[in-house]
C-alpha positions as CSV (number, residue, x, y, z in Angstrom):
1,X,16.5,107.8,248.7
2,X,19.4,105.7,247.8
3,X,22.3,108.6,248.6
4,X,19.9,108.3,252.1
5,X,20.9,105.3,252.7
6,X,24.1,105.2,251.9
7,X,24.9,107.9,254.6
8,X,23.1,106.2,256.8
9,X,25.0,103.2,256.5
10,X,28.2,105.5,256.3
11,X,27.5,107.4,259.9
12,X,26.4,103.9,261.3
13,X,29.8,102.1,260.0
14,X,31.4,105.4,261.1
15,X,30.4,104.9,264.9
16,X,31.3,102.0,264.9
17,X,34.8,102.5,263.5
18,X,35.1,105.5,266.2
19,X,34.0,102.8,269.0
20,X,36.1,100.3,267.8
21,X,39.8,102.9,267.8
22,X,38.4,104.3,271.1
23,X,38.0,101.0,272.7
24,X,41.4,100.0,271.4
25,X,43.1,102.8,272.7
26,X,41.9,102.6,275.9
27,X,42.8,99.2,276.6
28,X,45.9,100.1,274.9
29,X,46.4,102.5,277.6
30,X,45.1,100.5,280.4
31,X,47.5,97.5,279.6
32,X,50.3,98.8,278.7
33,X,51.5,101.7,280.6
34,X,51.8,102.0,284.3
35,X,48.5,103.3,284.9
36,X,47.4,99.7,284.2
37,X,49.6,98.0,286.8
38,X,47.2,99.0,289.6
39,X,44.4,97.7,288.1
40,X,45.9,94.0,286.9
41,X,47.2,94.1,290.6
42,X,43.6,94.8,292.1
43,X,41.6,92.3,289.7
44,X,44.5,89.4,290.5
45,X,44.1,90.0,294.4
46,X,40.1,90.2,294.0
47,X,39.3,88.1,291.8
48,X,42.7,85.4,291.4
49,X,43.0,86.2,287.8
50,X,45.8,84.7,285.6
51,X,48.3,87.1,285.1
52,X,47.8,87.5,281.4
53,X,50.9,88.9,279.3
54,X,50.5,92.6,277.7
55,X,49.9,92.1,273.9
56,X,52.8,93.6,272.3
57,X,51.9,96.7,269.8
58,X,52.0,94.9,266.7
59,X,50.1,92.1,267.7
60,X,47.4,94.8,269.1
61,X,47.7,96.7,266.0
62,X,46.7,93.8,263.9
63,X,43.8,92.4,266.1
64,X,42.3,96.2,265.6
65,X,42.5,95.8,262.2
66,X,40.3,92.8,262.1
67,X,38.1,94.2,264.4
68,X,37.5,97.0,261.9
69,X,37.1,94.9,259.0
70,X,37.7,94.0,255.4
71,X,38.9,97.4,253.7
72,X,41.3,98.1,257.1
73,X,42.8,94.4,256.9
74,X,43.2,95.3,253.2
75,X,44.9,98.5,254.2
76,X,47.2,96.3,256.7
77,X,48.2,93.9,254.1
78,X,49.6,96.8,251.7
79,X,51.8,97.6,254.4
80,X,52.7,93.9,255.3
81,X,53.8,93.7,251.6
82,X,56.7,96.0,252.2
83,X,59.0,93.5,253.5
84,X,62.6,95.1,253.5
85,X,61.1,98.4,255.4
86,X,59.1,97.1,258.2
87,X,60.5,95.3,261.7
88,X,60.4,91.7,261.8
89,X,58.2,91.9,264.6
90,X,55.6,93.7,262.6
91,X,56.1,92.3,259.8
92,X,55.4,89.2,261.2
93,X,52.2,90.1,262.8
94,X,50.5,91.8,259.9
95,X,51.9,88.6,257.7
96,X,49.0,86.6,259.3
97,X,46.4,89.2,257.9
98,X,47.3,87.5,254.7
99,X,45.2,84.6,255.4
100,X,44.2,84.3,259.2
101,X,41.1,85.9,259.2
102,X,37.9,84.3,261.4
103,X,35.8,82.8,258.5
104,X,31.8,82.6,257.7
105,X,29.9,80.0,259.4
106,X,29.4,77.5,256.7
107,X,25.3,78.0,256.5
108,X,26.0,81.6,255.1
109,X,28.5,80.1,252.5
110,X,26.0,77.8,251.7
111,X,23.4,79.6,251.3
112,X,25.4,82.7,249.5
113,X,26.1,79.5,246.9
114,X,22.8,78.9,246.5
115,X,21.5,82.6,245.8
116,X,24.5,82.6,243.0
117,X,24.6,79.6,241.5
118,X,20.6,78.1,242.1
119,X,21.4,75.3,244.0
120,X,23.3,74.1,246.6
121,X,27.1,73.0,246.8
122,X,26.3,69.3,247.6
123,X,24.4,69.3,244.2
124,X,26.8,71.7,242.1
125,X,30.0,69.3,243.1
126,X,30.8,65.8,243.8
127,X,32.4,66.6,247.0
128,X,32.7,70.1,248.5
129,X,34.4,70.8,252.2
130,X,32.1,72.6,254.8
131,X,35.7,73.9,256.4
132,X,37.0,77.0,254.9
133,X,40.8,76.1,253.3
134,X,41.4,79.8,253.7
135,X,39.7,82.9,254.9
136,X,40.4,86.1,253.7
137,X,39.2,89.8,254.3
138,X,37.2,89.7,251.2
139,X,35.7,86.3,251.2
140,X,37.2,82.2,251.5
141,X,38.1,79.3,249.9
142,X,36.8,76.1,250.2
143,X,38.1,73.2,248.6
144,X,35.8,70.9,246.3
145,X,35.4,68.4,243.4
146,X,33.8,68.3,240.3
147,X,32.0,65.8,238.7
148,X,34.6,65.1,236.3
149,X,36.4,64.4,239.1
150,X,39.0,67.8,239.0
151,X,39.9,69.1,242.1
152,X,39.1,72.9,242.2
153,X,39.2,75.7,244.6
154,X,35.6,77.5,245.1
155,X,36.3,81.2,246.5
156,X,32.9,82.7,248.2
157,X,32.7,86.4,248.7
158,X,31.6,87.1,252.4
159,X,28.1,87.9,252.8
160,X,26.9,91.8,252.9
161,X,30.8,92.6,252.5
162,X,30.2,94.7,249.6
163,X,27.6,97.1,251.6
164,X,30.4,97.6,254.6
165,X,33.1,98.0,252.0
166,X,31.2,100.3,250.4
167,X,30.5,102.4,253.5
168,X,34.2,102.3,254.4
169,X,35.1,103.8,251.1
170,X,33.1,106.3,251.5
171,X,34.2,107.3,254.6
172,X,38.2,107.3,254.1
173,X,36.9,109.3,250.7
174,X,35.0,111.8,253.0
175,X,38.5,111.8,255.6
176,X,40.6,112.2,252.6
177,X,38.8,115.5,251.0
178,X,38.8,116.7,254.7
179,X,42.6,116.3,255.4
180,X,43.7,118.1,251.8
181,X,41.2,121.2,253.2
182,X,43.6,121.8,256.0
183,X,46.7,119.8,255.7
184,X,49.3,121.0,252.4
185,X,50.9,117.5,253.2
186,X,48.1,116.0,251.9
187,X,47.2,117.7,249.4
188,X,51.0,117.5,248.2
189,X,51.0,113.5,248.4
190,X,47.0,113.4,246.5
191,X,45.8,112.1,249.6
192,X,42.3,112.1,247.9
193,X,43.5,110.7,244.3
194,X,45.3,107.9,246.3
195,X,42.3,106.8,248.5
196,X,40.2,107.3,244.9
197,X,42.5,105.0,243.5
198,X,42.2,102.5,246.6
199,X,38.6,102.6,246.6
200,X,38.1,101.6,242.9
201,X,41.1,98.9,242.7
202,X,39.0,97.1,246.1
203,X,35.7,97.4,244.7
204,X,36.8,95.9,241.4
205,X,37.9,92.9,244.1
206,X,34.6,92.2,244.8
207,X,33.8,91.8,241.1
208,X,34.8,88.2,240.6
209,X,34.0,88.5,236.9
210,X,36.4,91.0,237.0
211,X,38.7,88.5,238.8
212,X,38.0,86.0,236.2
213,X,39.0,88.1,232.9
214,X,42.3,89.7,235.2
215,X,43.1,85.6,235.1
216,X,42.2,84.6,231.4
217,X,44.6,87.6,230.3
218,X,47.3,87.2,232.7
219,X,46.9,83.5,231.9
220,X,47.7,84.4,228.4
221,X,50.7,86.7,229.4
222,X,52.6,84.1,230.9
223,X,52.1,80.9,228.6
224,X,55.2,80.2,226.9
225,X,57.0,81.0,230.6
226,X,58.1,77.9,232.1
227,X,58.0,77.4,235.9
228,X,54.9,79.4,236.2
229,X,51.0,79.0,236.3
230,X,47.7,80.7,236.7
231,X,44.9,78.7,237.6
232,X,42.3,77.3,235.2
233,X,38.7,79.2,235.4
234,X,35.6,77.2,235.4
235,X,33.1,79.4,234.1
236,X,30.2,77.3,234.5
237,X,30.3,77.3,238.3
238,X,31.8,81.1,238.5
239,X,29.5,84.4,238.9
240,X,30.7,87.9,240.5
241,X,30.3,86.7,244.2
242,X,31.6,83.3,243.5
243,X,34.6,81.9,241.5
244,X,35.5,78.3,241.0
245,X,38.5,77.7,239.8
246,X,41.7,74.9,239.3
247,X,43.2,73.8,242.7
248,X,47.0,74.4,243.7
249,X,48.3,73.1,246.5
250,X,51.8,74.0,247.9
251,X,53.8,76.3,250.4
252,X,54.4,80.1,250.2
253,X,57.0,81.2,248.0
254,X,58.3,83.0,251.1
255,X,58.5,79.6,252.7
256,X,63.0,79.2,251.6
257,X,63.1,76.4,253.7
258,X,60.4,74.2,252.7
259,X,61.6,74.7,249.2
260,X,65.0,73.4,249.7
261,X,63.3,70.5,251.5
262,X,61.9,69.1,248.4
263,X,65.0,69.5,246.6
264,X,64.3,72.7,244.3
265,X,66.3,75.2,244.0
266,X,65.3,78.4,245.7
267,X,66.8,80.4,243.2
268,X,65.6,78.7,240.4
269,X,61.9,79.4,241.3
270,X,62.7,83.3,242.1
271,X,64.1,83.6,238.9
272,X,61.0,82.1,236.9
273,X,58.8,84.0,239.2
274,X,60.9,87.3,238.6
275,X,60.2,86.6,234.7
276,X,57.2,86.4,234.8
277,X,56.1,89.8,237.5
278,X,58.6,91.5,234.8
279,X,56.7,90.3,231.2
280,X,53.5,91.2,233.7
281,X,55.0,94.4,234.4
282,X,57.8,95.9,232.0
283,X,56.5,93.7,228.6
284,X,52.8,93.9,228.3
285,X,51.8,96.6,230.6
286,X,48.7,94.4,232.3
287,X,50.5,93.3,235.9
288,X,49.0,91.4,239.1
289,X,49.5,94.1,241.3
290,X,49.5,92.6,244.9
291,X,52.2,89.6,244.0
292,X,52.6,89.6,248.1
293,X,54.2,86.0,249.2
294,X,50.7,84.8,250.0
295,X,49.7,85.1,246.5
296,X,52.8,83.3,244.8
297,X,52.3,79.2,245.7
298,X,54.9,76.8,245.1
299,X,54.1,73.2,244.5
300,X,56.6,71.1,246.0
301,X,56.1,68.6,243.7
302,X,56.6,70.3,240.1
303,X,58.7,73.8,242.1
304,X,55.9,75.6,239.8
305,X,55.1,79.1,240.8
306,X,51.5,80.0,240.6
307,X,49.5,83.4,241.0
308,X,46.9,83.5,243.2
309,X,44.2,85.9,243.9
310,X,44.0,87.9,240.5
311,X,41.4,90.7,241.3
312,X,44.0,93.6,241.9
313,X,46.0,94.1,238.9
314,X,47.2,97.5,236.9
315,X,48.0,99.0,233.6
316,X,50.4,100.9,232.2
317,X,51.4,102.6,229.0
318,X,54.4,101.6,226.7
319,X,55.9,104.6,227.5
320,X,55.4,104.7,231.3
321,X,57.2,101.4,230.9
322,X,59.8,102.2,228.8
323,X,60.6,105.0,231.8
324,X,60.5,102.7,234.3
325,X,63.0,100.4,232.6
326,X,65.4,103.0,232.2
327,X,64.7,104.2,236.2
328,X,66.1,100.7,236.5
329,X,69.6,100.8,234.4
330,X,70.1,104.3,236.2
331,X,70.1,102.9,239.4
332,X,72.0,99.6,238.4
333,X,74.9,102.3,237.1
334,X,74.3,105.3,239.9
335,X,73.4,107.6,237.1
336,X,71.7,110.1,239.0
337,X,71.1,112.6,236.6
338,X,69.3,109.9,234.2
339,X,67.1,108.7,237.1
340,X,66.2,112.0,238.2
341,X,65.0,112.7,234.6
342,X,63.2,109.5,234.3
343,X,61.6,109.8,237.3
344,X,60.4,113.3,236.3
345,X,59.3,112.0,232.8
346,X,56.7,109.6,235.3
347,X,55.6,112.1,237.1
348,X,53.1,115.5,236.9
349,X,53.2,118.5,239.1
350,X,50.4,119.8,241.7
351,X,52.4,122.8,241.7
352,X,54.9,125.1,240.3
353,X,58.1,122.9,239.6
354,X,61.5,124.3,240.0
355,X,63.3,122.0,237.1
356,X,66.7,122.9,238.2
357,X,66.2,122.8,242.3
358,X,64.5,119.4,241.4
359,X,67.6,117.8,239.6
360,X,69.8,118.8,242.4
361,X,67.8,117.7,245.2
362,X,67.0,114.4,243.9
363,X,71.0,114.0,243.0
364,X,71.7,115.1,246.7
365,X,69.6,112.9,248.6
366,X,69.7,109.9,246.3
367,X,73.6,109.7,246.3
368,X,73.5,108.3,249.3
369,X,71.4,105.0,248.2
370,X,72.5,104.8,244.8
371,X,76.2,103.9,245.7
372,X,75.5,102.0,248.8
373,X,73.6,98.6,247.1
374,X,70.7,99.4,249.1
375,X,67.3,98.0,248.4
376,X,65.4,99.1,245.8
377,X,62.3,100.0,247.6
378,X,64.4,102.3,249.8
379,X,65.1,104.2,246.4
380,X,61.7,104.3,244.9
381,X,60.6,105.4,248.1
382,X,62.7,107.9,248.5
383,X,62.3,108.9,245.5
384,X,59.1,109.3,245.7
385,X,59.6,111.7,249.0
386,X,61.8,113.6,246.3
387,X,59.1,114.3,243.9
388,X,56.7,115.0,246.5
389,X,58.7,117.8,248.4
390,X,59.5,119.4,244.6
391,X,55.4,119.6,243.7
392,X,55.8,116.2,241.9
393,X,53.6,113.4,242.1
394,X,52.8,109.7,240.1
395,X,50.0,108.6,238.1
396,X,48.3,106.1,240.7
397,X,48.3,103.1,238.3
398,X,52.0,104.0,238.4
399,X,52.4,103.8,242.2
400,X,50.5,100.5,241.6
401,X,53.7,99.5,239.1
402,X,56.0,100.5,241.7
403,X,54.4,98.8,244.6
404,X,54.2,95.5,242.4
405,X,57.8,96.0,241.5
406,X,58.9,96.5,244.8
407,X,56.5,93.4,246.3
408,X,58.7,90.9,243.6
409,X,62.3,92.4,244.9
410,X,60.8,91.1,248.2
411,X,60.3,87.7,247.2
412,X,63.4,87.8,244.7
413,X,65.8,88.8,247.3
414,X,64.5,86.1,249.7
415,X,65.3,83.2,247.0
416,X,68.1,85.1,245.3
417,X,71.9,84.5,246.3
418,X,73.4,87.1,248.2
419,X,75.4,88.5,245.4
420,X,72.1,88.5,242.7
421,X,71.2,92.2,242.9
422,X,67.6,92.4,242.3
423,X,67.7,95.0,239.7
424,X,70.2,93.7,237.1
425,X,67.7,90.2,237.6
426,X,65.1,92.4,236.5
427,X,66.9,94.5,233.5
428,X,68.7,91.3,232.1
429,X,65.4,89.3,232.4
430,X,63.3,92.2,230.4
431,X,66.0,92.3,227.9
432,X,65.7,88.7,226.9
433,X,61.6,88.7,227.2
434,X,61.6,92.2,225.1
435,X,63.8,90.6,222.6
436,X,61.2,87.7,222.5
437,X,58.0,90.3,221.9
438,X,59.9,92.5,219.4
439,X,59.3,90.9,216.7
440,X,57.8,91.6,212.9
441,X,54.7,89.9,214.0
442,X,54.3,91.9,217.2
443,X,55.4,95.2,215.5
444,X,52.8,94.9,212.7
445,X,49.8,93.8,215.2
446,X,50.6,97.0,217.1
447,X,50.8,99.1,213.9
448,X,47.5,97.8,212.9
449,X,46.3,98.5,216.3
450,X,47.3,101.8,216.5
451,X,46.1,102.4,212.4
452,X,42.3,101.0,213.2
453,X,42.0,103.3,216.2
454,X,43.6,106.8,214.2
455,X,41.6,105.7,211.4
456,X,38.5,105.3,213.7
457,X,39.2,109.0,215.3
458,X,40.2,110.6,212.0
459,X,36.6,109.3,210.0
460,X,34.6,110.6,213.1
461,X,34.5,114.0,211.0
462,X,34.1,112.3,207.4
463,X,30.4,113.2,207.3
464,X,30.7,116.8,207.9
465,X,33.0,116.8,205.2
466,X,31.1,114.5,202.8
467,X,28.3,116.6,202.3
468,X,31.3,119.6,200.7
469,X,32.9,116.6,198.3
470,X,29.5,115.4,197.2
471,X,28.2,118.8,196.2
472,X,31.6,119.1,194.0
473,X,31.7,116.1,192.0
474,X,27.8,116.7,191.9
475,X,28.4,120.4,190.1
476,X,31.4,119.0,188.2
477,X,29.1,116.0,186.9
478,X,26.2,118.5,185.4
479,X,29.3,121.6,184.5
480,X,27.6,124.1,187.2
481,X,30.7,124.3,189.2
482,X,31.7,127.9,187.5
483,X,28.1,128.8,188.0
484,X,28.3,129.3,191.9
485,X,32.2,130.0,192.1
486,X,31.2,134.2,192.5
487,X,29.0,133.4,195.7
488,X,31.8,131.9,197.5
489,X,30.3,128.5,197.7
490,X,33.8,127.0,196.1
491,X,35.6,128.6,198.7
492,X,33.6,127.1,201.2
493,X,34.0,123.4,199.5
494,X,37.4,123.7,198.9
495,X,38.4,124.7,202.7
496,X,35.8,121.2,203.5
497,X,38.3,119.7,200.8
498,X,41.4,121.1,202.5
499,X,40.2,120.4,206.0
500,X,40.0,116.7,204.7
501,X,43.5,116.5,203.4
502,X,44.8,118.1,206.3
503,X,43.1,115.5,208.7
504,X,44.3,112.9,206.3
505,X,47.8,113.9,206.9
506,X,47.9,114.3,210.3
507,X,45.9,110.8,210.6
508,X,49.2,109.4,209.0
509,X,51.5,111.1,211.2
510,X,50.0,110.8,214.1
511,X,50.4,107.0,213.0
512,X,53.7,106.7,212.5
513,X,54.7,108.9,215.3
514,X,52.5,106.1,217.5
515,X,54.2,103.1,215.5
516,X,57.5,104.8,215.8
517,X,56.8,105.6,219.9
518,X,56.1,101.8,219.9
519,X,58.7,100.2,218.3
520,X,61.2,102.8,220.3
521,X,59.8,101.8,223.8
522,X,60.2,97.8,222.2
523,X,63.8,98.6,221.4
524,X,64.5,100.1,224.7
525,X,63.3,97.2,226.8
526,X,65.2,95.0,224.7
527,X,68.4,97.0,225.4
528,X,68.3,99.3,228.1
529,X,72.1,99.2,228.3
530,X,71.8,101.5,225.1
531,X,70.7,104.2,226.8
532,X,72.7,107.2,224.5
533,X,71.4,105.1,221.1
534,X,68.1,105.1,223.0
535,X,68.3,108.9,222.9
536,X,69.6,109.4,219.7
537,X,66.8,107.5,218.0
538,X,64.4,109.3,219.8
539,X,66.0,112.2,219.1
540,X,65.9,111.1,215.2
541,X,62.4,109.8,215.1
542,X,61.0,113.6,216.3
543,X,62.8,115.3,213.9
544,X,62.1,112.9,210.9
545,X,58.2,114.2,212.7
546,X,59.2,117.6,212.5
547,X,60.5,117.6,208.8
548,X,57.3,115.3,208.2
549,X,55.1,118.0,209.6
550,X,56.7,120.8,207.8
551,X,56.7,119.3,204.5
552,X,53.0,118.9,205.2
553,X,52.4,122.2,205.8
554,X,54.2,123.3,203.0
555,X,52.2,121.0,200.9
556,X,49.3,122.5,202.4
557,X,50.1,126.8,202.0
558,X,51.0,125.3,198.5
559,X,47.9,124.1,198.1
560,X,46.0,127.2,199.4
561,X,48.0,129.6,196.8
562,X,47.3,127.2,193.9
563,X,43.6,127.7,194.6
564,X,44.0,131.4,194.4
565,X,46.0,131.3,192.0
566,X,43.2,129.6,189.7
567,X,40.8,132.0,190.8
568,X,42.5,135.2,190.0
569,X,43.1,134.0,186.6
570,X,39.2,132.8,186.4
571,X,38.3,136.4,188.2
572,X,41.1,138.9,187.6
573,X,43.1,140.2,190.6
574,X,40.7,143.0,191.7
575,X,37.9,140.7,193.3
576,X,41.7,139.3,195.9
């Protein structure tokens, strides 16, 4: 019944979405191009209309996206977050998706409060303004007051967004299967992975619980940073459709102007806001992911930087990170043959990969951007293009990295000097915050991380095993062991026994190679000018494995020879 429904909702949003494009396109047509001049001409004589001005594209491309709703203005503001690539003119336009969206009439706020929370605003707070401060795709903000007399921000999830959402989803899903059946572009870009990955990163948006851990942890991230903030939670008054939290007040971080005004220095707060996307991001893995100038505040006041709108973040592993450090000192130095094999060590195939064709193609076309100080979106996007045409493609929480990367060079370079490359900010700034994290303390919390968890996986098959060891010190305790050695039961305990040993061992390799992968990917973000030492203790740490894992093996055929040896004395050689 429920799958029903859903359809049902999905064909019903889908004619609508049809409706809306056609309707668009029409008057597209009608008001732009020369078979509209006879008809503005006819309804001005008839009818002494004003002659109204022809929308320009963007500005029509941006009203359709509100007209088709939340997950499209979502789609918009991705693209609006790629500041160095798009027209001024566009980028413009889709800037005022960030917050310029018609809001709820305030009975449906109100009422949406009371179904959450059990009572109404006027009774919850102390004051609480019936005027949205902002309205977003996904819900608004209204400012308020507690009783304690704080002044908070109360965010409000739009009524019945979730079930529209949801039927969205479903049908860019449904579109994105589609297109891989007959396009090999998308197939070759993950088309469907992509709008997977989409569809799970907006949903968790509509989770404010989610929202409200995302801003505990990244909260925790950046204390110890100064110049930056994320606001307070109050979890008494938050649930996952509503989230009350601290109020900021202040201006865009886009807003260079106003920054100046108030006598900060502009590259002052793009340098604390870089540190802190770059400990998100390159340091602890757990990054807002949509750190688009609408999200970063600056109070004039204190020129702190605070993070807004926490419900889309990513994660990444140690390693990934440790990559896409070193995809960074490549392109500070125009070493295209380290970049091309960093790049490949972030990426899986989708087809057949050509290793060699791959190198040289990605050293062809990126020459050209490497050498030229071009923005680094321009790289990773080409790039990217690189990968794609070899059968290449990245791990979405990776284009999620990227894109957040790419969205703090945006803001960087606005506030920057001229002469500040972007990059070497960003490497210089994770050397000094990985020296900071590598640390004895850090290194042994890892290393008892990474021990509970092998421990954990290697014990999972301790009971099967159990049952062999108990039997033997059972038949050793009442001297029956030699009693049963002729039936083979002794073989079979001793290969329990051996199976334990061997699971013991590689439990404590697998360990150290995890510690040793650990403290490597610390030492690299701590230096990733060391790029050949980088290498080399790599290169040491696998073969001190390798040698680890052949003494272990020799332990082990040792082991198994002993045992027969024992048994042809107790049996003779003719039973072996």
């Amino acid at each position: 019944m429920s799958s029903t429904l859903t359809r049902a909702s999905e064909n019903a949003r889908l004619q609508h979405v049809y409706q809306t494009i056609i309707e668009f396109g029409e008057n597209s047509v009608a008001d732009s191009t020369w078979i509209g001049r006879p008809r503005r001409a006819m309804q001005k004589w008839i009818w002494q209309v004003p002659d109204v001005p022809v929308l320009p594209l963007p500005t029509r491309t941006r009203i359709l996206l509100e007209r088709l709703g939340p997950t499209y203005v979502k789609l918009g503001q991705i693209v609006s977050s790629q500041a160095n690539v798009l027209p001024d003119d566009w980028k413009v336009e889709l800037d005022k998706l960030q917050n310029e969206v018609a809001p709820v009439a305030y009975d449906e706020i109100r009422q949406a409060i009371v179904d959450e929370l059990g009572a109404p605003p006027e009774e919850l707070y102390a004051e609480f303004s019936e005027a949205p401060l902002a309205a977003a795709s996904l819900g608004q903000v209204h400012v308020a007051r507690l009783h304690d007399g704080r002044k908070v921000a109360v965010k409000v999830q739009r009524p019945g967004i979730q079930k529209q959402v949801r039927a969205d989803l479903g049908i860019t899903r449904f579109f994105g299967r589609n297109a891989e059946r007959r396009s090999a572009y998308a197939r070759d870009i993950g088309l469907a992975s992509m709008l997977d990955e989409f569809s799970s990163t907006l949903l968790e948006e509509l989770d404010y619980y989610a929202e409200a851990y995302n801003m505990t942890r990244l909260a925790a991230t950046l204390d110890g940073i100064p110049g930056v903030h994320v606001p307070d939670l109050v979890r008494s008054l938050s649930t996952d459709k509503v989230l009350t939290q601290e109020f900021v007040s202040g201006v865009k971080i886009s807003d260079v102007e106003a920054i100046r005004a108030a006598g900060h220095d502009p590259a002052v707060l793009g340098d604390a806001a870089l540190r802190a996307a770059i400990k998100m991001l390159l340091i602890d893995g757990f990054f807002h992911a949509d750190p688009h100038p609408g999200n970063l505040i600056v109070d004039l006041e204190t020129g702190v930087v605070t993070f807004l709108d926490c419900g889309m973040v990513g994660e990444i592993t140690p390693i990934q990170r440790a990559h896409m450090v070193m995809v960074l000192w490549a392109y500070t130095r125009g070493d295209l043959g380290a970049m091309a094999d960093e790049m490949r060590s972030l990426s899986v195939p989708f087809r057949p990969v050509d290793e060699e064709a791959y190198r040289k193609s990605f050293q062809r076309r990126m020459a050209r951007f490497v050498n030229n100080e071009s923005d680094i979106t321009v790289m990773f996007s080409q790039g990217m293009g690189v990968l794609r045409d070899n059968g290449l493609r990245l791990d979405p929480q990776l284009t999620l990295a990227i894109k957040s990367l790419t969205q703090s060079s945006a803001f960087f370079t606005l506030l920057a000097p001229p002469d500040q490359p972007f990059a070497d900010a960003a490497l210089k700034a994770t050397q000094e915050l990985g020296m900071e994290a590598v640390s004895e303390e850090a290194v042994a919390e890892a290393a008892r991380k990474e021990g509970i968890r092998l421990a954990g996986r290697a014990l999972q098959e301790a009971p099967a095993y159990a049952k062999g060891l108990s039997a033997i010190g059972e038949q050793l305790k009442q001297g029956k062991l030699t009693v049963h050695v002729d039936n083979g039961s002794l073989g079979d305990q001793m290969g329990a026994f051996s199976k334990v040993v061997q699971n013991v061992v590689l439990a404590v390799l697998l360990a150290g190679a995890m510690i040793g992968s650990a403290i490597a990917a610390s030492s690299l973000s701590a230096n990733p000018d060391q790029h050949t030492a980088y290498q080399w203790t790599l290169g040491a740490f696998f073969v001190s494995l390798a040698i680890a894992l052949l003494l272990a093996l020799v332990y082990l055929v040792g082991f198994v020879k002993e045992r027969r040896r024992i048994s042809r004395e107790r049996w003779g050689p003719d039973r072996f």
